[in-house]
C-alpha positions, 0 to 999 in steps of 0.5 A: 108080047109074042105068044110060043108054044111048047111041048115037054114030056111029063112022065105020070101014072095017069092021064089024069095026072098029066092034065093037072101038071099040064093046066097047074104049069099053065097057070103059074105061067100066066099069073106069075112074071116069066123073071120070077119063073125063071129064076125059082126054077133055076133054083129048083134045077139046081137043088131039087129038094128045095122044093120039099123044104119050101112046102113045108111052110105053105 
């Protein structure tokens, strides 16, 4: 498969906190089939507080 890179923009209070979004979005990318990905975060474009609801039961 194809190696890209991709540059997005992450607006955060520290650089601390970019880096940490960054190496997180980095390793669900690596660890979890892109099908997978794709599809939890149409659901999350759609209704983004889902994501609140869903932390409730991890």
């Amino acid at each position: 498969m194809k190696k890209f890179k991709v540059a997005i923009t992450i607006e955060a209070e520290t650089p601390e906190t970019v880096q940490k979004v960054g190496n997180l979005i980095q390793n669900a990318v690596n660890k979890v089939e892109q099908k997978d990905i794709i599809r939890l975060l149409e659901k999350v474009s759609q209704n983004p507080g889902i994501v609140k609801t869903a932390l409730k039961f991890i």
